[in-house]
Every structure is written in C-alpha cells, then in structure tokens.
KEGU-336228 format. One line per field, with one value per residue (C-alpha): x, y, z; residue number from 0. Coordinates in steps of 0.05 Angstrom, whole numbers. Layout:
<nutors>
x c(X,...)
y c(Y,...)
z c(Z,...)
i c(NUM,...)
</nutors>
This chain:
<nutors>
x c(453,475,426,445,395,427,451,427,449,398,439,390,441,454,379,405,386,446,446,526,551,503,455,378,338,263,223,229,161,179,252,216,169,226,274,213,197,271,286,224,236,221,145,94,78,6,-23,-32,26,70,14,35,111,109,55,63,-7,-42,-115,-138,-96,-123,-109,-85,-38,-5,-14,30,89,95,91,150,185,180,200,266,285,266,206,133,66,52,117,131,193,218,161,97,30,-16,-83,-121,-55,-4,63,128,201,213,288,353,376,439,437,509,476,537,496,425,411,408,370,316,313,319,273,213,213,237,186,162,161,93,68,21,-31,-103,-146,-172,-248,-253,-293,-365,-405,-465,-496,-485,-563,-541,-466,-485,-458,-401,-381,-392,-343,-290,-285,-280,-222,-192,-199,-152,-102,-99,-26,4,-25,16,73,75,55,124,171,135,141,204,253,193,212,276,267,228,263,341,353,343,392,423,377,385,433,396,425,429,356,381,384,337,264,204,174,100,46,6,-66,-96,-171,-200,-263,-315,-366,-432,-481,-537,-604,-644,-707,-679,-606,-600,-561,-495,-454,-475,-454,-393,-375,-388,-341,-294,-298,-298,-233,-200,-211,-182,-117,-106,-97,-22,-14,-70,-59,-111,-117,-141,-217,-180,-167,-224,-271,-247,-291,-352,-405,-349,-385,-310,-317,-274,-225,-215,-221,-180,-120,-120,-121,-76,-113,-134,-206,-262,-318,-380,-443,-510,-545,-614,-645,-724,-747,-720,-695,-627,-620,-544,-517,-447,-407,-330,-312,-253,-221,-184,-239,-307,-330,-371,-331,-385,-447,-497,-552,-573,-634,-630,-665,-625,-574,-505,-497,-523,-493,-424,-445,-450,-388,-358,-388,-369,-299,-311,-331,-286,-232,-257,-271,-197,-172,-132,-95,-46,-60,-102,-120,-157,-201,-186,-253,-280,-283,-356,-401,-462,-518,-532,-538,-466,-446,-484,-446,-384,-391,-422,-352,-318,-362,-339,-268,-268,-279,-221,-239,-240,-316,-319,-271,-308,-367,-326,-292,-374,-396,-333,-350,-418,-403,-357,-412,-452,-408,-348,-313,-308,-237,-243,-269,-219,-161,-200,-219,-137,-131,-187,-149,-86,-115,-135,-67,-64,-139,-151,-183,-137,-53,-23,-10,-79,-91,-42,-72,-143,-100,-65,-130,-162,-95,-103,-174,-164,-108,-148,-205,-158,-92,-43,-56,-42,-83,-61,2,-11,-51,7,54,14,20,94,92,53,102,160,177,195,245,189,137,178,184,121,88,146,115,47,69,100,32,-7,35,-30,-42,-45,-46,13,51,35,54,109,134,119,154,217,212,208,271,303,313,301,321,275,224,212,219,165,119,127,93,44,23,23,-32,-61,-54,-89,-90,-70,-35,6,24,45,93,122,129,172,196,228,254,283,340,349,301,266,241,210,177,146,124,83,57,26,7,-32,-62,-84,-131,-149,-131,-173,-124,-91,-32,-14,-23,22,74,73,81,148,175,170,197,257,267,275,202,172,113,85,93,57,6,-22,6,-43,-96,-97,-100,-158,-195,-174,-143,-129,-80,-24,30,6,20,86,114,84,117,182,186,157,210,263,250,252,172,175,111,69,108,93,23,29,61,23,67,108,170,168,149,212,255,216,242,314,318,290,349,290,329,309,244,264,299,238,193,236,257,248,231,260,273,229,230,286,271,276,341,361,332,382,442,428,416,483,468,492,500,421,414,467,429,368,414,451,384,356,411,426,352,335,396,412,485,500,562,523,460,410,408,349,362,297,341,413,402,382,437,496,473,466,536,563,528,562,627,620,602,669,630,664,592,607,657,611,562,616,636,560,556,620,593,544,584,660,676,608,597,537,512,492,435,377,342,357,371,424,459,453,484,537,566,558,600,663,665,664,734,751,751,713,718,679,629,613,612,562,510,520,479,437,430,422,367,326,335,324,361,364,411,453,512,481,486,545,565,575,599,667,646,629,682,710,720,661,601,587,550,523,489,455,436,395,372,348,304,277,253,217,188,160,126,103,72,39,-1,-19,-46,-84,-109,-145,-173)
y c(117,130,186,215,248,264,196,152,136,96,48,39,-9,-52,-32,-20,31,45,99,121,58,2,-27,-16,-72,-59,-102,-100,-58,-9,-3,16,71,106,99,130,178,197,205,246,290,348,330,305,232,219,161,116,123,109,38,26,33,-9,-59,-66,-86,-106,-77,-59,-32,-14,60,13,-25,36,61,19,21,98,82,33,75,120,84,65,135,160,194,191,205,257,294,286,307,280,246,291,267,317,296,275,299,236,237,276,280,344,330,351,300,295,250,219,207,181,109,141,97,37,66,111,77,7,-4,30,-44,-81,-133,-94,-148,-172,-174,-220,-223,-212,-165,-124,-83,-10,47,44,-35,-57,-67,-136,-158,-159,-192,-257,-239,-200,-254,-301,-265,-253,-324,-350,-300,-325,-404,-394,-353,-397,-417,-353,-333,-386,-380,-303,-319,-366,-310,-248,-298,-326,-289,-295,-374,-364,-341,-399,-456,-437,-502,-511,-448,-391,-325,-258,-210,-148,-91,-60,-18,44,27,-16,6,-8,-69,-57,-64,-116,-99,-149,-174,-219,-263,-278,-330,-308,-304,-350,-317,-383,-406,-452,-438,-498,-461,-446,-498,-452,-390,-426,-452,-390,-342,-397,-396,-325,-336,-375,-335,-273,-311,-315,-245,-216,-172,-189,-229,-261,-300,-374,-393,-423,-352,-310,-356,-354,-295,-324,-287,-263,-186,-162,-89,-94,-56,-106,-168,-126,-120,-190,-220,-157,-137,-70,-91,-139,-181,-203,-219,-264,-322,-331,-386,-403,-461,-455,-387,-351,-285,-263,-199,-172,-116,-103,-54,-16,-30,28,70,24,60,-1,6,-29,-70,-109,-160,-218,-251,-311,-382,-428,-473,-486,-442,-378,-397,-395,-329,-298,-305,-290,-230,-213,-229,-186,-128,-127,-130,-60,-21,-30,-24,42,20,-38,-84,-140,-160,-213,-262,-345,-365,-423,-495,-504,-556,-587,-594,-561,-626,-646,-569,-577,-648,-617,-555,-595,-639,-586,-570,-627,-620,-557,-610,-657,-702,-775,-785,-718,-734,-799,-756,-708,-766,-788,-716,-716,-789,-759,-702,-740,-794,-736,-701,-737,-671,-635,-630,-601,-660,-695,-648,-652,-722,-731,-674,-722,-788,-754,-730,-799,-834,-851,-865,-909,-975,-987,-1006,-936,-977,-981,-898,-886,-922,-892,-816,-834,-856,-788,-747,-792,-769,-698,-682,-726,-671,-607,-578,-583,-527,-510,-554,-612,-598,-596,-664,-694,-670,-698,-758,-763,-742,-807,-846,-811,-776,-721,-681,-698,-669,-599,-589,-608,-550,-500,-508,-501,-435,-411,-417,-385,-352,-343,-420,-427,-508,-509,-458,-498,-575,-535,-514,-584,-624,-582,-589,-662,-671,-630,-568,-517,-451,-455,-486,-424,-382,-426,-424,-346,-339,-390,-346,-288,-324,-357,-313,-332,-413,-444,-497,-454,-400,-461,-499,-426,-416,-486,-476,-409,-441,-499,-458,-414,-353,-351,-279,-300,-369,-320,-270,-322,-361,-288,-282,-344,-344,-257,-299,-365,-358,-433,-462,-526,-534,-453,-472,-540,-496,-442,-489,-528,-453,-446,-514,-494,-428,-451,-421,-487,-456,-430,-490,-533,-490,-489,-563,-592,-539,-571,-640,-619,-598,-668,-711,-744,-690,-739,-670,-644,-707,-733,-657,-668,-740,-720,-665,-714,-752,-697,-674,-749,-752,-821,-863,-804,-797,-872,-857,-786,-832,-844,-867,-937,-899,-839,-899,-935,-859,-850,-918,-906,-841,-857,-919,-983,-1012,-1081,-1066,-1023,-1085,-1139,-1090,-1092,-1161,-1177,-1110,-1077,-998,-952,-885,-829,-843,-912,-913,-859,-907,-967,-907,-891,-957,-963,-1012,-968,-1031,-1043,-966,-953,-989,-934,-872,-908,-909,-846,-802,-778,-781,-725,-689,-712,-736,-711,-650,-602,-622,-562,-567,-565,-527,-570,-632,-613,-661,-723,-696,-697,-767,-796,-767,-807,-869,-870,-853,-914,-955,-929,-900,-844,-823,-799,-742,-708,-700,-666,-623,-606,-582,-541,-508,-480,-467,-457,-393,-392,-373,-395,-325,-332,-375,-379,-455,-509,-556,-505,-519,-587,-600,-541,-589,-645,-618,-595,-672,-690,-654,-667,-598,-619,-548,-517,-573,-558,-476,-501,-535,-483,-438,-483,-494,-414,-422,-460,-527,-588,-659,-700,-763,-718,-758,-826,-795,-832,-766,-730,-795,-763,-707,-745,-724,-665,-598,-553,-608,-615,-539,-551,-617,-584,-524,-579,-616,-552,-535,-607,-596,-527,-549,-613,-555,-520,-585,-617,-548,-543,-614,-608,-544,-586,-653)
z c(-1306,-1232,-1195,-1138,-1085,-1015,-975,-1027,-1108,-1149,-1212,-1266,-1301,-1235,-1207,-1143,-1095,-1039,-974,-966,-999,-977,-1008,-997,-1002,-1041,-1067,-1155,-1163,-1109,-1137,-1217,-1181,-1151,-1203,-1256,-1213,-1206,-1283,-1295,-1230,-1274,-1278,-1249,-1271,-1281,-1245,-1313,-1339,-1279,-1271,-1341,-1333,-1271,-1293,-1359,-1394,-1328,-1346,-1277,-1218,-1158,-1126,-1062,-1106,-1129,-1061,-1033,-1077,-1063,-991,-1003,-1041,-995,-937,-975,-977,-912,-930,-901,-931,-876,-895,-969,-964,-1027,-1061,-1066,-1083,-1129,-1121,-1181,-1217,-1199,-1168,-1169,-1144,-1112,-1082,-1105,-1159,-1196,-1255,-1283,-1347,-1388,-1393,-1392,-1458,-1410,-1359,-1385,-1466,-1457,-1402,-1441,-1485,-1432,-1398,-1334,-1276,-1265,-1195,-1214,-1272,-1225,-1235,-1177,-1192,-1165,-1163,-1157,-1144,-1140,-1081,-1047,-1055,-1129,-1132,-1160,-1223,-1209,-1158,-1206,-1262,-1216,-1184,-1259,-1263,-1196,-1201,-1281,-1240,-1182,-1206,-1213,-1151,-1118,-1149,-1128,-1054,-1061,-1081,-1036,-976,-987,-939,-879,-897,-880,-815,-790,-824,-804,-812,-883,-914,-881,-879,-930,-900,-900,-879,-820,-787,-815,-886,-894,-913,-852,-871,-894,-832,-849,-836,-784,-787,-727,-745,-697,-686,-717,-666,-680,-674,-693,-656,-598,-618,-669,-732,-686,-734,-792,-760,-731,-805,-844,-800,-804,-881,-883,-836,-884,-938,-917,-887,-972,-972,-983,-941,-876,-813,-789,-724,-721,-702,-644,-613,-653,-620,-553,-543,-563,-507,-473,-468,-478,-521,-593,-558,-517,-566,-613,-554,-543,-619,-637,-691,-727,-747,-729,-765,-735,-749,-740,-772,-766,-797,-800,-849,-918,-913,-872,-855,-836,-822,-820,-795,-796,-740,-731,-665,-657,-661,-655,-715,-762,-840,-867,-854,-895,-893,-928,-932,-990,-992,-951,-1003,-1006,-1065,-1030,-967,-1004,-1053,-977,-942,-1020,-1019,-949,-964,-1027,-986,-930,-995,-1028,-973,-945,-1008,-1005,-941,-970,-1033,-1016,-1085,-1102,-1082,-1077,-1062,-1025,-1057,-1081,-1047,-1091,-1038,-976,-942,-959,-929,-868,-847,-864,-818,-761,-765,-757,-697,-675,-689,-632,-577,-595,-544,-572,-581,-616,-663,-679,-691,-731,-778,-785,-808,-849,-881,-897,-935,-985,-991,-1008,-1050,-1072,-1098,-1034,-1025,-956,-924,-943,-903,-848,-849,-843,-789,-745,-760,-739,-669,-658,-673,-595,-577,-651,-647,-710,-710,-743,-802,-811,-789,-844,-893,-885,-874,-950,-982,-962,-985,-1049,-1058,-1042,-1097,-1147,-1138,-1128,-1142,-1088,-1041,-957,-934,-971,-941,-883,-889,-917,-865,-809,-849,-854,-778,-760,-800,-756,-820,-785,-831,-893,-841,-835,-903,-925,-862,-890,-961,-935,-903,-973,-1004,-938,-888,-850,-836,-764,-762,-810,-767,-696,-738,-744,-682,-656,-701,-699,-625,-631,-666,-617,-651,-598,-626,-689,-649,-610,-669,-698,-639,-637,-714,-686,-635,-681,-709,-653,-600,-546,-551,-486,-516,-566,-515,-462,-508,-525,-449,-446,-515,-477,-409,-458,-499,-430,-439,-366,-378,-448,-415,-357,-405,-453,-390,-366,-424,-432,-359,-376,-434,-402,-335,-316,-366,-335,-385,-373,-294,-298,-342,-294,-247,-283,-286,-215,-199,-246,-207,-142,-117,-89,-49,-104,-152,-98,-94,-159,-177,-113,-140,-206,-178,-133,-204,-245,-194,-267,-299,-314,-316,-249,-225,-248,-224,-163,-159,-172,-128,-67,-91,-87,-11,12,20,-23,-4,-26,-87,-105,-88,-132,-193,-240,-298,-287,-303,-264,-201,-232,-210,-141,-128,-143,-116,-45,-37,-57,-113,-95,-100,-171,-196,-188,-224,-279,-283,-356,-381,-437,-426,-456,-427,-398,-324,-317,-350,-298,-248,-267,-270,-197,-175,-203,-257,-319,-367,-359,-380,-438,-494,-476,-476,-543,-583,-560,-537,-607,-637,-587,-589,-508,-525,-600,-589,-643,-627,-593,-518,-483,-421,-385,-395,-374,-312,-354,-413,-355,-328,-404,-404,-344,-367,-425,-393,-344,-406,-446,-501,-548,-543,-478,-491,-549,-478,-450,-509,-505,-433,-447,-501,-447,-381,-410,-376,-349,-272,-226,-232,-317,-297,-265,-260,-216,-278,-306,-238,-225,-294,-290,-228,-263,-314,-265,-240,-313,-321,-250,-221,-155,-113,-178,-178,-97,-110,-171,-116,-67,-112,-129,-57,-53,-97,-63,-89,-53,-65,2,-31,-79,-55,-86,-143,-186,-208,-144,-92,-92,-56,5,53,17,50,30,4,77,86,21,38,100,61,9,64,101,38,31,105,79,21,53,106,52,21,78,93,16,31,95,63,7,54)
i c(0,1,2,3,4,5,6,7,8,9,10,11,12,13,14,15,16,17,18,19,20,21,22,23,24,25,26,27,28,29,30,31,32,33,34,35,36,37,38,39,40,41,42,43,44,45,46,47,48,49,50,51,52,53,54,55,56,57,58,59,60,61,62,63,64,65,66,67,68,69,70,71,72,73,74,75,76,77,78,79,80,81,82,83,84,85,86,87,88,89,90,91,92,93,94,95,96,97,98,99,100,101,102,103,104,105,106,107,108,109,110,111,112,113,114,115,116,117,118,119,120,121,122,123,124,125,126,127,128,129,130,131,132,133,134,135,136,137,138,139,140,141,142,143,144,145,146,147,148,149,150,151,152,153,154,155,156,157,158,159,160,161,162,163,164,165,166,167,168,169,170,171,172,173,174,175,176,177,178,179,180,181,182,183,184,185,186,187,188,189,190,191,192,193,194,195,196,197,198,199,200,201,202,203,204,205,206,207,208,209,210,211,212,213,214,215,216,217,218,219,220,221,222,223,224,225,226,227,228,229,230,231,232,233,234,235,236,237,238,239,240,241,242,243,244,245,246,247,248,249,250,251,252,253,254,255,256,257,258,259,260,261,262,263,264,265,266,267,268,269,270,271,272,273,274,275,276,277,278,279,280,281,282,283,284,285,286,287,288,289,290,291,292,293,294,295,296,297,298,299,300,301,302,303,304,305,306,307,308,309,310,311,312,313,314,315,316,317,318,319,320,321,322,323,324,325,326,327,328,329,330,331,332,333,334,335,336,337,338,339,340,341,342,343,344,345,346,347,348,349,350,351,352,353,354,355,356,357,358,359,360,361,362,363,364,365,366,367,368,369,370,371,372,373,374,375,376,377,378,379,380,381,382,383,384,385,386,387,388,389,390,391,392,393,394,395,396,397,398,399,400,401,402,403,404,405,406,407,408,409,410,411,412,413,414,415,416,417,418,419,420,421,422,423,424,425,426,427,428,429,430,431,432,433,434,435,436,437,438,439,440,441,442,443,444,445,446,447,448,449,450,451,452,453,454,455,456,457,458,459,460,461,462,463,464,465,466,467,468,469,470,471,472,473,474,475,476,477,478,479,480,481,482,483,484,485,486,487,488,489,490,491,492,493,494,495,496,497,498,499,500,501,502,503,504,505,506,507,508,509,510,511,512,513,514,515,516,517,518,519,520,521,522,523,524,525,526,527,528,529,530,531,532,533,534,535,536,537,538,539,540,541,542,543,544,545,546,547,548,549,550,551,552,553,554,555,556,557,558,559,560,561,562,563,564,565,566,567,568,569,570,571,572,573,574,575,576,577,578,579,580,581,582,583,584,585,586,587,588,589,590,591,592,593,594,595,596,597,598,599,600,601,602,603,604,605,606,607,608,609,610,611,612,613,614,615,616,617,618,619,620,621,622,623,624,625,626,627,628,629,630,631,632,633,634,635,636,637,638,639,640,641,642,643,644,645,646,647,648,649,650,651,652,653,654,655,656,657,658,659,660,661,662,663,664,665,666,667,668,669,670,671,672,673,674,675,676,677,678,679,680,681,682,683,684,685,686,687,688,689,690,691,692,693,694,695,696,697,698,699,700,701,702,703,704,705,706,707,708,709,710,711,712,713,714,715,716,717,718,719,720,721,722,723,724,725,726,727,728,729,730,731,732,733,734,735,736,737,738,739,740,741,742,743,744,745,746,747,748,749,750,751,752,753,754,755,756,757,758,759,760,761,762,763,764)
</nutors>
C-alpha cells in the first residue's frame, strides 16, 4: 500500500517514508505510529490500541513513551505539537490524522492485513510504572520489585542501547566504517532534544563537616545512574562539581554545564542515623519539580534505597517530556563500612596527585577486602593504577599485572558493562595497545553514550596515534559531557589549532578560561595559540605569569625556552630548559654544536628535538634512525597519514632528513605537505608553523622565489627566526635576490620580542 499526503508517500510494503522522492529517515517505532495512524485516518485511534499495535504485548507503556513517538512522527512530517497540522491529539480520546491522504490500495493486504500478526518491533521488553506512587518514605518495596525487574533485563537493555546509539558511533569512530548517509536538513526529521540533568555535590550539613565523602559519593552515584538513561545527558562530576560553594544561581550553573535541570541536595549525618534532602530545579525557570527528604538509619542498604529512589523520582516526574524508562540501578555493597572506603577513594581519586592516588588504591583495596563482590572497586582500582603508570614504584609489567588481576576480578563478579571497558581499555593503552584501546572506549560508549571517562580515553588515544580529525570530533562529545574541565577543553583548544581550526582553538580556550580562568593548562594553551599567531607580547606575558605561580610548570617552560631560543636570547633559554632535549635544540639553534655533540656522545635518540638538533648541526645520519622509527608511528612522514598543523615545522625537517639520507620515506613527506599547500597561497593560513613549513615545502620542489614570498608573511606576521639561514632547508637562499629584506624583517621582530621579554622580566624580579 503506497499513501500519499502532500510532499511525502509512506510504502507499507517497503516501510519507507519519502518527501518528493527521498527517503526520510525514522526510527522503526516512529515509522509504525505514522503509518497506523495513516491507514485509520478516518478515526481517531485510542491510546491502547495504537500502544498495542506498536508494542505488541508490552504490559506497561508510559504516556512519555508514546509521547515521544508522536513527537517523532511528527517531526518526520513537518508537523509540531503546537500546530497539529496533520496529526491532532484528542485528549483522553487518542490520536488522529486529519491531512489529506490518498491511499493506492491495490496491495493494502500487505500493508494493513499482514502486519496485524506480524511481530511488532520491540523497543525493548522493560516495564516503566505510572500514574499514582507511593510516597518515597515508603519505596522499599516498589524499589525493591522494580530493581528485580531491571537486573533480568539488564541484557536486553544493552543490547537496545547498541542499536539506538549506533549511528552517534559512527560519528566519533570515522575510522572504523564510513557514516549513514542521511539525507539532507530538509528531509530529515529534528533529532529528539535530549533532556539534560546536572548533578551537584550534596552539601554536607554534618557536625564539623566530616560526611562530605558521603555527600560527594551519593550525587556521584545518583550521577551515574541517570547517565543510563536513553535519552538524558548528563555532565561528569568533574564539571557538576566545579561549582561546589561557588554562590553561582542555577541559571548560571545551568549556562555553564548546558543543562535544562539541576539536582542538589544535603547530607547530614549524626551517629547512626543520615538525614539527606533533595531537590531537582528547573534552570530555566528556578522553579523546584520536586523535593523530598529522608531520614533512615545509616547502612549501606538505605544509603543505596536513597539515591534509587532519587533516581526513581527524578524518572516519573519527567516522564511526559521524552522516554527515560527504566532504571539500571547501582551495584549493591554488603556493609556500610565496605561503602564508606569505597566513596572516600574516590575522594581521593578528585586530587590525582600521586599520594592521593596511593590513598585512593588503599580505600579501593579496602573495600574489596571488605566485600569481595563489589565490582566497582575494582574499575576504579584500575582507573588509580593507570594514573600512576609514570609515578609507580613498580616496572609497567608489574602495573599491568596488578590492572589485569582487578579486570579479572571484576568480570568474575559482573557482566561486562562501561566501566569494564573502559578498565580494559586503559589497560590495552598501558600496553601501547592503542587500536585495542579505541575499540574497547567505542564499545563502552555503545553501552553508555553518557560516559565521560570513556569519551575523554577516547579523544586521547586517537590523538596519540595521530589521528587528528576524529580526535577533535572525540574531544567535542567529551566536552558535551564535561563541559567545563580544564584539561578536556585545553586538549580541544590544541586538538583545534592541530588540524588548522584557529577560530575553534580560540573559542574552546575562552571557553575554558570563562570557567576556570586560574587554570594553568588553559593559560599555557592560550599561550601556544598566541605563540602560533604571531602575538608574542601577549604569549610572554602570561607564559612568565605562569612561571612566577610554579616556577616548576614544565610546558610554561619549554615554550618559554624555545622562544628565547628563537630571538637569539640563548643563555637564558638554557637556563629556561628544563628538559635535556629541548637544551639539546637551544644548543643547536644558537650555533654551540660542539658543545651539543659532547652532551650526546654515546646517547641514543629519544625524543623529536634532539634529532632536530643533530639535523641542524648538520649531522642528519645521527638523526634518520629517530625520524625512521617514529616518523610513521605518529603520522610525521606517512603520505595518508593526518597532519598535525602544530608539527608542520618538525614534519618538513623529518622530510629533509630523510631526503639527505636517500629514503623513499622522504617523498611520502612531500606528498604530505602538498596535500596541504598545492594551490595554496600565504593568505589561507594563519600560524607561524603553517608558514615556516609552506617554505619549506617550495625548496622541497625547488621553487625558491615561492619559498622567500612564504617567509615574508611569516615575517609579516610577526615571526621571529634570527639563524633561518642555518637552517639545511633554507641555506640556498643566502645570497638570493629577495631573502635579504626578509631576513631583516625576522631579525627586526627578534629585536621586539626580546624588548617585550626583558620588560615582562624586570616586571616580575
């Protein structure tokens, strides 16, 4: 049966749904409300028997379930809630059609017959309570009944998550399979909003402040909870409890975690009993949706029956605005002693330092002495281990050992879930597994799109490996859920500037420094971008600011190094350097490659610089083995391999040593850069690096009057480099009509920036 309604024709035998010849994209349960709707436009169709035609035998569907499939249909079609155009709602009554429809019914048998004994598609098989409940001083047994329901459906549940989030996976893992071609913004139906809750710390009300673990730990719970639900975003403790006294409104907190509604609450705890209360607020309007207070004897079991019920709550009275359905509970702990170590680990865990996360692995060793079963202790037992893998006492072969005894114990005690995952990815990670890692984060992400430490692993690793594009991708759904973590929102700031997008590395560094505006990584990226830009003055300024806060802040430093090092101010760059290799590049830029060569008599070559060291102390044989090993593990010197715009300098002099070396390696460098700046003019981009490399790359194919128009603008810029003509790369310029201006014009802002500098520096004595 084809039916035909004005742009768009629904085909009941191919169940497609198509505007003026394209297809529609809906999701299957949207597509059998519309098309039911459609046959029976002559009526309206009561509530229960469109549920049942959609559904199938499901015993309990919420009014929000249904809810949401009109909206989608809907949405497919062009039609809103506010206008009902075409699909009118008759309250108490059900739902009818009330558009034009023209029905080709010479195969109606196969459309309207046949699918009343087909098998309707199941959503899943949960079962969501509505209506009336009772109150939550009394949900013991209701909790109880409907966690027994949850923990047999855990499967299905999971399997559904896999399929709704499927296309999302897509997006982030480009790598792995090429996306869905959807169709084009016109045609295809608004994606539903996803309702967006933040969690914040629970104040702690307790004589002399000594339950804040337990308020930390249950919002955190109650965090983790709700990220299970379908359709919710929530935002990582890491952001939520950034505000933690901050005296901000909910308006304000709301704005920065981008969310539609907030929970918050107290704990107060005195001797064996807790009092907490709770309150979800909507942001837009500071209206409270619902509050409630506890007071139970203080155990793990109550503790746990709380945030259910919280979760529980929050659940029904949104119900009506999207589907949430139901609840995966928290794992169950046996004493409260075992629940109290485990939440003040995690206390721990916020510090990250490494004597907290001794203290944390402690707490974390305790609670499975306590309570072998506890399968969360175990996840974050490996999560601790793997933020120690460079401050360990132990060899990693001994961190991974301990890491895959706890991932042995967890799944012996649980079914494979996110955070086992994740676990296991940061396993492979340590083991330089890194394409195991990815997959294993990506498959976390299937079963909880909301898990912010799978999302940020993520980003990471595929950074790691050098793939740029889906790194930033990556590290844009980590901020989505993470909004306002400093470290997230600086790596998506160099993430940015790496595949070329200035603007975008700007925007997420003002964003970051809006938030946490004391933050030294958002300062030392802001500073990189600066450096990258041409704008010295200001990149000093906040790179000697930093150092006057933590004279130790090894970034702050090694910038400041190298750009000492760039407007010939070279005994203060040694004295700046604080990393053997970046001393090893001071050296061979400032002409002491004596001095360069006794330091590394002996010494194999480890890092970037110091084989960029032996290249301009022209000594490329010492330096090829380095590039050879690591060129094409990083993606410097593979042809197809993602670019990283912050390394086009070191890419271009890989190049050259590999040229010198007669390597084949050397022209898939230059097939690389001309990916990049074939047909490309100064004017297309804006760092320093871009134009240092864009010369590099007209020597490469011996068009020397380009190379000198590609300095000049760099040059123009702002960009220093005193000894450019010791580079191997441009000593054929020396003489040539044209490199002369351009050599005064770099020396002439070396001799500003070093102004600039030593006022930034008397300023701070």
């Amino acid at each position: 049966m084809k039916i035909k309604f004005g742009e768009f024709e629904l085909d009941t035998a191919r169940s497609e749904l198509q505007r003026n010849g394209e297809i529609v994209r809906v999701e299957p349960q949207v597509y059998l409300t519309l098309e039911y709707l459609l046959i029976h436009h002559d009526r309206i169709v009561p509530k229960d028997e469109l549920v049942s035609h959609v559904w199938g035998n499901r015993k309990f569907v919420s009014d929000g379930s249904l809810g949401n499939r009109i909206s989608g249909a809907r949405q497919a079609i062009g039609d809103t809630g506010h206008n009902q155009n075409l699909i009118k709602t008759f309250q108490g009554r059900g739902f009818r059609f009330v558009g034009d429809v023209q029905i080709d019914q010479t195969d109606k048998i196969i459309g309207a017959q046949s699918r009343k004994t087909e098998q309707p598609l199941q959503e899943d098989q949960n079962i969501l309570i509505t209506g009336s409940q009772p109150s939550p001083v009394n949900e013991t047994q209701e909790l109880q009944q409907m966690r027994g329901r949850t923990l047999k459906l855990l499967l299905p549940i999971a399997i559904i998550a896999l399929a709704l989030f499927g296309s999302f996976l897509f997006w982030i893992s480009g790598n792995r399979s090429t996306p869905p071609d959807y169709p084009s913004q016109s045609t295809a139906p608004a994606t539903p909003v996803k309702l967006s809750i933040g969690v914040l710390p629970f104040e702690d009300l307790s004589p002399e402040q000594a339950s804040k673990f337990i308020g930390d730990g249950l919002a955190e719970e109650i965090l983790h909870v709700l990220a299970n639900f379908e359709d919710v975003r929530v935002p990582s403790q890491t952001s939520s409890f950034a505000f933690r006294n901050s005296g901000f409104s909910a308006g304000k907190i709301g704005e920065a975690l981008n969310v539609d509604y907030l929970l918050e609450g107290s704990v107060r705890r005195s001797g064996n009993t807790i009092r907490i209360s709770a309150q979800l607020v909507d942001v837009a309007t500071d209206n409270m949706i619902w509050n409630n207070t506890y007071d139970r004897i203080y155990s793990a079991e109550n503790f746990l029956l709380i945030q259910d019920d919280i979760a529980f709550q929050i659940s029904k009275n949104l119900t009506g605005k999207l589907d949430l359905g139901d609840i995966d509970f928290a794992p169950r702990v046996n004493s409260i002693e075992a629940y109290e170590a485990f939440l003040e680990g995690k206390e721990f865990m916020a510090d990250t330092s490494p004597q907290a996360l001794d203290k944390a692995i402690e707490k974390f060793e305790r609670t499975v002495q306590i309570d072998p079963g506890y399968t969360p202790a175990y996840t974050q037992l490996i999560n601790a281990r793997y933020l120690t893998r460079y401050e360990a006492n132990i060899s990693i072969a001994d961190l991974v050992q301990q890491m895959k005894r706890d991932l042995a114990l967890a799944k012996s005690h649980a079914p494979t879930n996110a955070d086992i995952l994740v676990a296991e990815g940061e396993i492979a990670y340590v083991e330089e597994r890194d394409v195991d890692a990815i997959e294993l984060y990506e498959r976390a992400l299937e079963l909880n799109p909301n898990h912010a430490l799978a999302s940020e692993r993520l980003a990471g690793t595929l950074w790691n490996i050098g793939k740029f594009e889906e790194a930033a991708l990556a590290y844009k759904n980590a901020v989505e859920l993470n909004p306002v973590d400093p470290d997230i929102l600086t790596n998506l700031a160099l993430i940015q500037a790496s595949i070329g997008d200035m603007e975008g590395a700007f925007a997420a560094t003002e964003t970051n420094l809006k938030w946490n505006p004391d933050t030294i990584p958002g300062l030392s990226a802001l500073a990189r971008l600066h450096l990258a830009n041409g704008d010295y003055e200001a990149a000093h300024l906040i790179l000697s600011n930093i150092i006057s806060r933590n004279d130790e802040n090894l970034w702050a430093q090694e910038m400041s190094a190298n750009l000492y090092s760039d407007i010939g101010l070279s005994e203060l760059a040694l004295e700046t350097s604080a990393r053997p290799w970046t001393t090893h590049l001071v050296l061979a830029r400032s002409g002491q490659c004596e001095t360069l060569f006794a330091q590394l008599e002996g010494q194999a070559i480890e890092m970037n610089d110091t084989a960029m060291a032996y290249y301009l102390c022209g000594n490329s044989d010492a330096a090829v083995g380095h590039v050879k090993r690591v060129g094409q593990q990083y993606g410097y010197t593979g042809a197809d391999a993602p670019t990283s715009h912050l390394q086009l300098e070191l890419i271009a002099i890989f190049g050259d040593i590999l040229g010198q070396n007669n390597d084949p390696a050397a022209q898939d460098v230059q097939t690389k850069l001309k990916k990049i700046y074939d047909r490309k003019s100064p004017s297309d981009f804006q760092m320093g690096d871009q134009l240092w490399a864009g010369a590099a790359y007209h020597m490469m194919i011996g068009d020397d009057r380009t190379a000198i128009e590609w300095l000049n603008a760099m040059a123009e810029q702002g960009h220093p480099y005193e000894r450019i003509e010791h580079v191997p790369l441009f000593s054929d310029l020396v003489g040539q009509p044209g490199f002369k201006p351009v050599k005064a014009k770099l020396n002439a802002n070396a001799e500003q920036i070093r102004k600039w500098v030593q006022r930034d520096l008397s300023n701070s004595e």
